[in-house]
RORO-556952 format. One record per residue: residue in one letter; residue number from 1; y, z, x of N, C-alpha, C in turn. Coordinates in nm, 4 decimals, decimal comma. Atoms other than C-alpha are relative to their C-alpha. Example, Ala and Ser with C-alpha at 12.3 -4.5 7.8 and 13.67 -1.06 7.14 Angstrom:
{r:A | k:1 | ny:-0,1190 | nz:0,0000 | nx:0,0890 | cay:-0,4500 | caz:0,7800 | cax:1,2300 | cy:0,1200 | cz:0,0000 | cx:0,0900}
{r:S | k:2 | ny:-0,1190 | nz:-0,0060 | nx:-0,0820 | cay:-0,1060 | caz:0,7140 | cax:1,3670 | cy:0,1090 | cz:0,0730 | cx:-0,0770}
***
This chain:
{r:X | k:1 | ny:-0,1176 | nz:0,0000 | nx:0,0850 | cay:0,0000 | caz:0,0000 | cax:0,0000 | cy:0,1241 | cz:0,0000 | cx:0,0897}
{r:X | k:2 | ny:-0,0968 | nz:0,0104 | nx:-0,0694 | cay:0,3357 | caz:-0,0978 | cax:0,1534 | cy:0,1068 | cz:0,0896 | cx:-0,0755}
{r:X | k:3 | ny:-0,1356 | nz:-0,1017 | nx:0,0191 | cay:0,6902 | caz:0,0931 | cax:0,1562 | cy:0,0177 | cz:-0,0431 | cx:-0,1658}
{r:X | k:4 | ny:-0,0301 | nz:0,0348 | nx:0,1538 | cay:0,7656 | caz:-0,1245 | cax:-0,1915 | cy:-0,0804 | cz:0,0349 | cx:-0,1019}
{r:X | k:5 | ny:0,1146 | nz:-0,0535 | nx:0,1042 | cay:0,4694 | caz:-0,0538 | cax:-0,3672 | cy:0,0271 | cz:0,1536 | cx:-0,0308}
{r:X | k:6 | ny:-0,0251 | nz:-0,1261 | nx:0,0088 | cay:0,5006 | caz:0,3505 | cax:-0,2873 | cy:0,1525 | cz:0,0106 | cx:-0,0406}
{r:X | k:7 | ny:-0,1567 | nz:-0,0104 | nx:0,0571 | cay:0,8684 | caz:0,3223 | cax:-0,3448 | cy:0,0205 | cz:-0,0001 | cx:-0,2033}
{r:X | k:8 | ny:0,0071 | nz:0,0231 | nx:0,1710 | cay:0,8211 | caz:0,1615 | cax:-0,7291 | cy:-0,0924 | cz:0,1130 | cx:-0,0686}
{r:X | k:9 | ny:0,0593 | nz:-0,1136 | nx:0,0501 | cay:0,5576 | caz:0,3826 | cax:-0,8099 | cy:0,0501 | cz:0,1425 | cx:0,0001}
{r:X | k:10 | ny:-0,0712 | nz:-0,0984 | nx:0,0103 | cay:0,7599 | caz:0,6859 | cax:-0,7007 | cy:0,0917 | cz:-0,0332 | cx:-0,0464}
{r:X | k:11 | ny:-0,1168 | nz:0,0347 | nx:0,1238 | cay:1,1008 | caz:0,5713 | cax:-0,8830 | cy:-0,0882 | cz:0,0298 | cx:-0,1321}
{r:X | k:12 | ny:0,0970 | nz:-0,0118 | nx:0,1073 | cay:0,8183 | caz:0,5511 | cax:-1,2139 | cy:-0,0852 | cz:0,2005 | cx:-0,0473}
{r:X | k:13 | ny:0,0107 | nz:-0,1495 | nx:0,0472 | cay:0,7002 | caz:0,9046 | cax:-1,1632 | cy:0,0711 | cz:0,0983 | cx:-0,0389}
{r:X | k:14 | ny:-0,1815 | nz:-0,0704 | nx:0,0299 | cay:1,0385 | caz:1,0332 | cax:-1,1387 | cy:0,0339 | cz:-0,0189 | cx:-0,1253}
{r:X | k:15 | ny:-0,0482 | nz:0,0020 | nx:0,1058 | cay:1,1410 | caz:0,9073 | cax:-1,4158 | cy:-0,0405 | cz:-0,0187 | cx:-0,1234}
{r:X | k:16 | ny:0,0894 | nz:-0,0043 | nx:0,1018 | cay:0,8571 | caz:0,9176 | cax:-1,6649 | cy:-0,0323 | cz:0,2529 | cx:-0,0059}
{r:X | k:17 | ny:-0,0018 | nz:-0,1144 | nx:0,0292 | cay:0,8689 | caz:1,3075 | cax:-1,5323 | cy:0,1253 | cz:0,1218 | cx:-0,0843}
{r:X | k:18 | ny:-0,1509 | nz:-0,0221 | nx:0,0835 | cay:1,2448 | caz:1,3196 | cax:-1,6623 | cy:-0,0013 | cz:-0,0052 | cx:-0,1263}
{r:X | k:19 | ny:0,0314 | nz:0,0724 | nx:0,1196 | cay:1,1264 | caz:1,1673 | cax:-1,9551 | cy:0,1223 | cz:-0,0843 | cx:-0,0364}
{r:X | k:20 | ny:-0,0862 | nz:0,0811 | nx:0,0101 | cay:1,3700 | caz:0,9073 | cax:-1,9059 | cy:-0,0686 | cz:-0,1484 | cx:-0,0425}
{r:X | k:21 | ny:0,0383 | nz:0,1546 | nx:-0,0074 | cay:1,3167 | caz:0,5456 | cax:-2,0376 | cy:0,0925 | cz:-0,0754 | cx:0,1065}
{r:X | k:22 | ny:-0,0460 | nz:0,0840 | nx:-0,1019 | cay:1,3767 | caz:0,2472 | cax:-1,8516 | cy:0,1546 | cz:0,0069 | cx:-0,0459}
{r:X | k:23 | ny:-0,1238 | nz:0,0005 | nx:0,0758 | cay:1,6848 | caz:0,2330 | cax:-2,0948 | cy:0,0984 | cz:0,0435 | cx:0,0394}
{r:X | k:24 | ny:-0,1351 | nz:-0,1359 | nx:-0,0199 | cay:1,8223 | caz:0,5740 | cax:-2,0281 | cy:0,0221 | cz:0,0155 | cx:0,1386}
{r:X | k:25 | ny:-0,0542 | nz:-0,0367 | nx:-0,1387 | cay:1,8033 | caz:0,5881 | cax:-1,6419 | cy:0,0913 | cz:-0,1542 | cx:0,0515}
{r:X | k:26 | ny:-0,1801 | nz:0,1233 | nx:-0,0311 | cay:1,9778 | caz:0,2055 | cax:-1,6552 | cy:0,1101 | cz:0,0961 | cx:-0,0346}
{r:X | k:27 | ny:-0,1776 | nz:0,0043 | nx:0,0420 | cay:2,2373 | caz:0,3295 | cax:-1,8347 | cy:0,0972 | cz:0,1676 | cx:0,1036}
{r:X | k:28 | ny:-0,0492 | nz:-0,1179 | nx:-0,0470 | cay:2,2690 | caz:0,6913 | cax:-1,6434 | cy:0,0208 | cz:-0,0470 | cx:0,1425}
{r:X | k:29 | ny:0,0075 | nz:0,0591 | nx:-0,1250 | cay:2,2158 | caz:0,4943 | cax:-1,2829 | cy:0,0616 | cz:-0,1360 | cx:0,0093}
{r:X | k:30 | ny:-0,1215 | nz:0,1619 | nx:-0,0087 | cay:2,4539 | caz:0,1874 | cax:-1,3825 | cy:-0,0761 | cz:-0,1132 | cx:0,0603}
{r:X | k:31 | ny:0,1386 | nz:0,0681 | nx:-0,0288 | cay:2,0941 | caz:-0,0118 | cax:-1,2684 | cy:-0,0424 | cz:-0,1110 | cx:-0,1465}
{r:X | k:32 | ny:0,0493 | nz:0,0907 | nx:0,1247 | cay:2,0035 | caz:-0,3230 | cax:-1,4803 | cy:-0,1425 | cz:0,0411 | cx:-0,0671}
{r:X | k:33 | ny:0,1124 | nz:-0,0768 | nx:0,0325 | cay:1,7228 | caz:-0,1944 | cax:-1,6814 | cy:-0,1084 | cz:-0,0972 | cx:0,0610}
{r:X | k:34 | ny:0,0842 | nz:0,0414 | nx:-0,0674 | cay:1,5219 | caz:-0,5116 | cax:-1,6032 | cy:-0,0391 | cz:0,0154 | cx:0,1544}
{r:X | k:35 | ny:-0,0150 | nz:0,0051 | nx:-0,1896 | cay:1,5855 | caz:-0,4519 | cax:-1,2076 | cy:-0,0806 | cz:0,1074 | cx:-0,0161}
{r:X | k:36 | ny:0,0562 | nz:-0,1196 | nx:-0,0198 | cay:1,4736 | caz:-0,0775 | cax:-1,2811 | cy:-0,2269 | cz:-0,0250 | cx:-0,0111}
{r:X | k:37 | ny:0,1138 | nz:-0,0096 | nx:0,0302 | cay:1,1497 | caz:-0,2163 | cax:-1,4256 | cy:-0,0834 | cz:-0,0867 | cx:0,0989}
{r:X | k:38 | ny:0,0722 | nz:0,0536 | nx:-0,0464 | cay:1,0679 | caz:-0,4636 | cax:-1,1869 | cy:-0,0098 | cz:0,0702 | cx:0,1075}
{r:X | k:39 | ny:0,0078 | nz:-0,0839 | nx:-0,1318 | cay:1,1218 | caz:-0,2386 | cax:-0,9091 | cy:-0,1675 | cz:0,1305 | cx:0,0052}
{r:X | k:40 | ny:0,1093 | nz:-0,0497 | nx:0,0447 | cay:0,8410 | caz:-0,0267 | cax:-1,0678 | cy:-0,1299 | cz:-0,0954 | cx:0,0176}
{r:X | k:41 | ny:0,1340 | nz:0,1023 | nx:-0,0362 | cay:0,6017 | caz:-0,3410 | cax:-1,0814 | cy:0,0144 | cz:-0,0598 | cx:0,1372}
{r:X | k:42 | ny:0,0116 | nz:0,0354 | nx:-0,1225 | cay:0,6844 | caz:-0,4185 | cax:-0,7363 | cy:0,0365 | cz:-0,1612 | cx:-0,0120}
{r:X | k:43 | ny:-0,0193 | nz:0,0991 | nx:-0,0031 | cay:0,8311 | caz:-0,7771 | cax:-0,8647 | cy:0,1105 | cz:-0,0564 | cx:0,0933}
{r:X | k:44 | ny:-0,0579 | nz:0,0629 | nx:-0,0520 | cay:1,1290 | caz:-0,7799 | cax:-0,7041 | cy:-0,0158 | cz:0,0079 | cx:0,1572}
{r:X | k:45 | ny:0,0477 | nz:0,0106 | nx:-0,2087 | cay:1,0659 | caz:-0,9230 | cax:-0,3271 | cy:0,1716 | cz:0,0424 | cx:0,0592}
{r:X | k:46 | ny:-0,0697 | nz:-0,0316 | nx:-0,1357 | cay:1,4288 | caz:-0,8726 | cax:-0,2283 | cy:0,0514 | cz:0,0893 | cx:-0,0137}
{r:X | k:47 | ny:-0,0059 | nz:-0,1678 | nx:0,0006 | cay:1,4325 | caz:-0,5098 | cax:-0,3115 | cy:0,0465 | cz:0,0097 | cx:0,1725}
{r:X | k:48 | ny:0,0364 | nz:-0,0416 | nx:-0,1258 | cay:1,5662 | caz:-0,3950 | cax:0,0344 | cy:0,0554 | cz:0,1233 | cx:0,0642}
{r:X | k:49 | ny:-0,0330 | nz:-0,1525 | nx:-0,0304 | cay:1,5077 | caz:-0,0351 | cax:0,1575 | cy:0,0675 | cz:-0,0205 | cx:0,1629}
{r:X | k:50 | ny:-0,0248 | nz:-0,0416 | nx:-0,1016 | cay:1,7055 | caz:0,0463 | cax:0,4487 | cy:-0,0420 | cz:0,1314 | cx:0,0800}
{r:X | k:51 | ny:0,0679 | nz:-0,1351 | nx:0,0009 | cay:1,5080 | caz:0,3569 | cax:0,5810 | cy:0,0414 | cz:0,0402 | cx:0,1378}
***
């Protein structure tokens, strides 16, 4: 599993433990909800972590 994979999946735990929807952490994180969700499925390739 690479940095993106563990990255989306942790963003997803986080915020399923908030009990936030994709909805509510767009709109609280000013984050396009679709961006939030693909970041979760690991779609978007030019996600880029600076670590």
């Amino acid at each position: 599993m690479n940095i993106k994979e563990r990255f989306g999946i942790k963003v997803k735990q986080l915020r399923e433990q908030k009990g936030f929807s994709t909805e509510h952490l767009s709109n609280v994180s000013n984050v396009d909800r679709n961006y939030i969700s693909d970041i979760e499925k690991v779609k978007k390739t030019s996600l880029n972590l600076n670590l």
